[in-house]
N, C-alpha and C positions, 0 to 999 in steps of 0.2 A: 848755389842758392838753395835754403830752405823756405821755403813761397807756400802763401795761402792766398786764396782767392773770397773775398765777400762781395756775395751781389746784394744791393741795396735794396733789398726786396723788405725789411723792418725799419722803425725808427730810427732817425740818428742817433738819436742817446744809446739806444742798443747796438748801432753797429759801433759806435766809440770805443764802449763798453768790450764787446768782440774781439776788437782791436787792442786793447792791452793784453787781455785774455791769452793772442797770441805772441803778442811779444814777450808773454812769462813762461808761456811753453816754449819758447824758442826758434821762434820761425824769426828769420833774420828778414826777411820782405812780402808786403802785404799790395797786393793788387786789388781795386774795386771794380768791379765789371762798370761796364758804359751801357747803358740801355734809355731809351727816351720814357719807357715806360714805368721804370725802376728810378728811384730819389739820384740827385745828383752827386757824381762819384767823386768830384773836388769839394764838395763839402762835406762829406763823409770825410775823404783823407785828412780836410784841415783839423777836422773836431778830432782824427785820430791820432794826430801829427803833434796837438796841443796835452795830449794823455800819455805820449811816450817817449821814448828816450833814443833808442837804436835802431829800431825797425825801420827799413827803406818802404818808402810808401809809392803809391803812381797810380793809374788808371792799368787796369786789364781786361781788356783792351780798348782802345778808343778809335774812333775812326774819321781819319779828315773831310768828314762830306756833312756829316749835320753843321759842322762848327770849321769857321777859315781855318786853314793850317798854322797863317801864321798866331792868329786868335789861341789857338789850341796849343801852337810853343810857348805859350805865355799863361796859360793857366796851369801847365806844369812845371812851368818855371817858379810860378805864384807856390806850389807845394814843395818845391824846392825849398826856397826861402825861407816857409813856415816850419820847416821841419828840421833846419837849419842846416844844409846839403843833403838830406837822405833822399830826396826825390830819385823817381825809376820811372822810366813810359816803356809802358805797353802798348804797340801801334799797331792795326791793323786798318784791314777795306771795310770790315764791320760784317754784321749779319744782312744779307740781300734781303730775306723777309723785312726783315725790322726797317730796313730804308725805303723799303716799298710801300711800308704803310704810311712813310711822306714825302711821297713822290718821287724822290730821291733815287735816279740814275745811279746806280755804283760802276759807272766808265772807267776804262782802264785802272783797275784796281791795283796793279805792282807799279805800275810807274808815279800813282798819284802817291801811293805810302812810301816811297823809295825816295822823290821828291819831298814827303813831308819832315820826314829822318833827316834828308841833308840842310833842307831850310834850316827846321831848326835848332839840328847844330848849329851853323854858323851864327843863327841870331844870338844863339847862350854863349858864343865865345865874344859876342858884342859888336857884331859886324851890321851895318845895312846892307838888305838884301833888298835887289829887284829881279825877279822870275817871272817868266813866260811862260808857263809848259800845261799842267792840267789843273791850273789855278794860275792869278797872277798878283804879282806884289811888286807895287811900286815903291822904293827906298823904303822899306818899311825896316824897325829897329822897334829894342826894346828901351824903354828910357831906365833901366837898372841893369845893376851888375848880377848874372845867372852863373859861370862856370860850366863844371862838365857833367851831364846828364847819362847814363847811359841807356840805349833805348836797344829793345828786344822786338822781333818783330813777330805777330802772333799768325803765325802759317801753318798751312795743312795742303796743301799741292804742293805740284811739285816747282813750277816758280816761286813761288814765294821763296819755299825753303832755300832755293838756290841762291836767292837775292841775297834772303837774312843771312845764307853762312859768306857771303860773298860781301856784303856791305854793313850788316849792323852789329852790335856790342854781341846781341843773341838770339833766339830763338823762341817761344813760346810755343810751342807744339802742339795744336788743339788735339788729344788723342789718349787713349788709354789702355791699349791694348798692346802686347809686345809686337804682333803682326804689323801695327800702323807703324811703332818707332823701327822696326828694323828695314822696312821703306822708305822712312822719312830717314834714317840715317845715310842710307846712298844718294840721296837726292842734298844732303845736306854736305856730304862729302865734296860731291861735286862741286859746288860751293866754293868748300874751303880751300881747293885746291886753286883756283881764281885769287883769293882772299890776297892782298898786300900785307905784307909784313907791318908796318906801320901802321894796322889795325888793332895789333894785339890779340889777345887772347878770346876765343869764342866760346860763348857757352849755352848747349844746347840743353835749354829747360824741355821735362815732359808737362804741359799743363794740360792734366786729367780731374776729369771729374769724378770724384773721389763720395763716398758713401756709407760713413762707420758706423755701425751701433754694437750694443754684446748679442743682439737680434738680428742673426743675418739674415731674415725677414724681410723685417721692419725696414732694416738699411736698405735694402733690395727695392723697398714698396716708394723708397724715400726718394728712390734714384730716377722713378717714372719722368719727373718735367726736365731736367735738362737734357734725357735720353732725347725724349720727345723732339725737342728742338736741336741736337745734336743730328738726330736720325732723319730729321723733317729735309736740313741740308746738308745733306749730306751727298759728296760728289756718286755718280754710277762707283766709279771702280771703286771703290771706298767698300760700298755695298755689298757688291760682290765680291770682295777681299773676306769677307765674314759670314758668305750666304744670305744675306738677308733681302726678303723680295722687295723688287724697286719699287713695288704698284704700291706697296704698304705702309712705305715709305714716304712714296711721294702724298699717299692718301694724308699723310700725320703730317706733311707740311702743308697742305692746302687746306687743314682745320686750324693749325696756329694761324695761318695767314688771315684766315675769317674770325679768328678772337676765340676758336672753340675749342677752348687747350683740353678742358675738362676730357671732352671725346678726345682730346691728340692725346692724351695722355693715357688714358683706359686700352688705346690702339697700341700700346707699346706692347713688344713682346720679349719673352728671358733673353733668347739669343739677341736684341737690341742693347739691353742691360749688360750683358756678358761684352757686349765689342764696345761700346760707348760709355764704362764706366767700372770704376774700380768699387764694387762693394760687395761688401758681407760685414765678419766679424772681423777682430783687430787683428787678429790673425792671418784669415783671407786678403784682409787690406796688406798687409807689413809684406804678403808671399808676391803678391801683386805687383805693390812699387819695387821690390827687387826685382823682378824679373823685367819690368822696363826699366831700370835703370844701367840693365844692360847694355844698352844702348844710349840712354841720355846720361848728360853728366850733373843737372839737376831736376830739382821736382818741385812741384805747386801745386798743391790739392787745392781744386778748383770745387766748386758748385752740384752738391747741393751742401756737401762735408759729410750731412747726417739727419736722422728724421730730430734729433738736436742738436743745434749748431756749435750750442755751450760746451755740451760733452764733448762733441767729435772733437772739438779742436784740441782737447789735452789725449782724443783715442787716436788722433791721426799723428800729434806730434809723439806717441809711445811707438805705431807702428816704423815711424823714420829713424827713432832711435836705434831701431832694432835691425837696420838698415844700413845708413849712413856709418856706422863706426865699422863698418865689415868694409869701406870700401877707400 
């Protein structure tokens, strides 16, 4: 997978826009982040789905707790369709902050995403399901023909990862530092070693939040907000895998969580930028995705791209080139 991530944080017209952008630089799969706060990630895809030709489109990440699971098999079945089979799900338990600002228990988070995966597979091969477990569905089906979807699960512990290389298509690995992927590679190992043959092939994506300009500055400066909320949840050992203080940490998540990014974000510090994101120059960037790629077997420059979205997306698709053909 060559993968880009757009959070729906401008107009549709300009994420559409975006979106062709990168299907002519060449990224073969394009994920829109899921956020209640941020425009809707299925109408972003549909508007992108109607502008392009080959790029696989889907949610990155989406999470089964705002929206029924089986609700949510059916809106990316709905991008399926539009796109004329390129649809991809991105599944995850979601951001705890962001579910907590509506109310939003996130209970048993591996078993509810583990559960959403298999529903709705069976629903896309056209089956009526009834489940009991941390949701429930009675006979419920879709009244259209889906096919096969392949779904990535977006993990950063160590369960999860064990699940996704144990049970699903593949991986999304929230992380960007070669320290996280060579951690998460043993725990993903594990995994696969479980894994049924009858699965097929696993592929373990790095989804890094990525930061290009010719200003390794500027890039740097550009990287502060999803460091912030990268750093805000971020697990203890996580933390302390990188040095960085917890109180500092957890201070930058109890200001996102009160609406006060502006302060989470001025509290960010280099060493947060340095473990929680890949930026500088295209340079820096291109030395960066190589050395985790050491470890994973693909990549998706995730959030923010760049203090310009337009540019980064042909400076990030340069640095992969520079990349990907060495391997």
């Amino acid at each position: 997978m060559r993968g880009i991530e757009l959070t729906p944080e401008d107009p549709v017209s300009e994420l559409v826009e975006l979106g062709g952008q990168a299907e002519q630089a060449g990224f073969d799969t394009l994920f829109a982040s899921s956020h209640y706060n941020n425009r809707d990630p299925f109408t972003v895809l549909s508007g992108i789905a109607a502008e392009t030709d080959d790029i696989r489109l889907g949610p990155g990440v989406v999470n089964p707790y705002e929206t029924h699971p089986i609700t949510l098999a059916s809106q990316v079945a709905t991008i399926h369709e539009a796109s004329n089979g390129r649809g991809i799900c991105g599944l995850g338990a979601g951001d705890r902050s962001t579910l907590q600002n509506l109310g939003i228990d996130r209970d048993r988070p591996l078993r509810r995403v583990l559960e959403t995966m298999k529903v709705s597979k069976r629903l896309w091969a056209g089956e009526r399901v009834t489940h009991d477990g941390t949701f429930v569905a009675e006979d419920a089906g879709l009244n259209y023909a889906v096919g096969e979807i392949p779904v990535y699960i977006g993990a950063q512990g160590p369960h999860m990862l064990r699940m996704s290389a144990k049970h699903a298509d593949g991986a999304l690995v929230n992380a960007s530092h070669p320290r996280d992927f060579s951690w998460a590679d043993e725990r993903i190992s594990e995994g696969l070693s479980e894994r049924p043959d009858h699965r097929g092939e696993f592929d373990f994506a790095a989804y890094a939040s990525v930061s290009v300009a010719e200003d390794g500055d500027e890039a740097r400066e550009a990287a502060r907000p999803p460091v912030a909320f990268i750093a805000g949840g971020a697990a203890k050992p996580v933390l302390d895998r990188h040095g960085i203080d917890r109180e500092r940490a957890e201070a930058i998540g109890k200001k996102i969580g009160a609406g006060k990014f502006t302060a989470a974000f001025e509290t960010v510090t280099p060493k947060m930028i340095d473990a929680f994101c890949i930026a500088g120059t295209p340079a820096t960037v291109a030395d960066r995705i190589d050395a985790v790629l050491d470890y994973a077997d693909s990549f998706v420059a995730g959030s923010p791209l760049g203090p310009d979205r337009s540019g980064a997306i042909s400076l990030v698709a340069a640095a992969l080139d520079r990349t990907y053909p060495e391997r």
